[in-house]
C-alpha positions in Angstrom: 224.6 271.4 60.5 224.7 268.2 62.6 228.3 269.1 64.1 226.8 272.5 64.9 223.8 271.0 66.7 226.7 268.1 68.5 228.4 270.8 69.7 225.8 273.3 70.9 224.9 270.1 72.8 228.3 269.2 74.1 228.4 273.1 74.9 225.1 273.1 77.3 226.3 270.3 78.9 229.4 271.5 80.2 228.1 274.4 81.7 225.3 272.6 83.6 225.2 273.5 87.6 227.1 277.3 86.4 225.4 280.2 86.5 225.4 282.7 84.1 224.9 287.0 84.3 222.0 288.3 82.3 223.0 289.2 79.1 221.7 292.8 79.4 223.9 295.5 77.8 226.3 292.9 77.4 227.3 291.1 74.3 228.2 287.6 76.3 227.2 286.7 79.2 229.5 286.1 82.0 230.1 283.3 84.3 229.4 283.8 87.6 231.2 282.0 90.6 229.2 279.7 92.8 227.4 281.5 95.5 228.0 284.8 93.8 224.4 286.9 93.7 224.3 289.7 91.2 223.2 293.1 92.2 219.7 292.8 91.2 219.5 289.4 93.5 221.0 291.5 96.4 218.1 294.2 95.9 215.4 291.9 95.7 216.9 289.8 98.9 217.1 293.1 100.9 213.5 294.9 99.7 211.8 291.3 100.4 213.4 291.0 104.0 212.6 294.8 104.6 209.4 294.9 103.3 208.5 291.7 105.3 209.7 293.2 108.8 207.4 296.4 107.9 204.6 294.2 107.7 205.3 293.0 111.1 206.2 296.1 112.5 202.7 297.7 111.4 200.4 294.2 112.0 200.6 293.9 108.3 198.2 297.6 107.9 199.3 298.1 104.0 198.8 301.7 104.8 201.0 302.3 107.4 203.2 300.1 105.7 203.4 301.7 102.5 203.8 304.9 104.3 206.9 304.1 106.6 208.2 302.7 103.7 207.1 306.1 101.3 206.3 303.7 98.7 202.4 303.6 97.0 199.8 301.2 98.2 199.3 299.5 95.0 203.3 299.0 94.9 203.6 297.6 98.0 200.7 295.3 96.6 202.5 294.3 93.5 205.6 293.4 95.5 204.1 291.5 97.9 202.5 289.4 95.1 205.9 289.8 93.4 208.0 288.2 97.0 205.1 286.1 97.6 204.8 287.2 100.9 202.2 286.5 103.0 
């Protein structure tokens, strides 16, 4: 038990400062090189930057907003909350 617990320690520690992939649908996860953004990371980078030049665009009027961008009001809401934007 205590050799487990020394190397699941020894383990962590050597992969400190690498990320790692979600593990979803996956049985392992996978190491990901440095600077590498997943899909998901890409989405959410490009819906945050688009969402925050609507807002500009429209003088941040969430209805106009949400419909150039032919998404609900109450979505645009919840991602604004979820970018923190604003």
């Amino acid at each position: 038990m205590k050799d487990n617990l020394e190397t699941d320690i020894r383990r962590s520690r050597s992969q400190e400062g690498v990320r790692m992939a979600s593990t979803k649908g996956r049985k392992r996860p996978v190491k990901l090189p440095e600077g590498y953004e997943t899909l998901q990371e890409v989405i959410d980078r490009v819906e945050n930057e688009h969402i925050r030049r609507t807002l500009e665009l429209t003088n941040w009027n969430l209805q106009k907003t949400s419909r150039v961008l032919d998404i609900a009001r109450n979505t645009l809401k919840a991602k604004i909350k979820k970018y923190e934007i604003g």
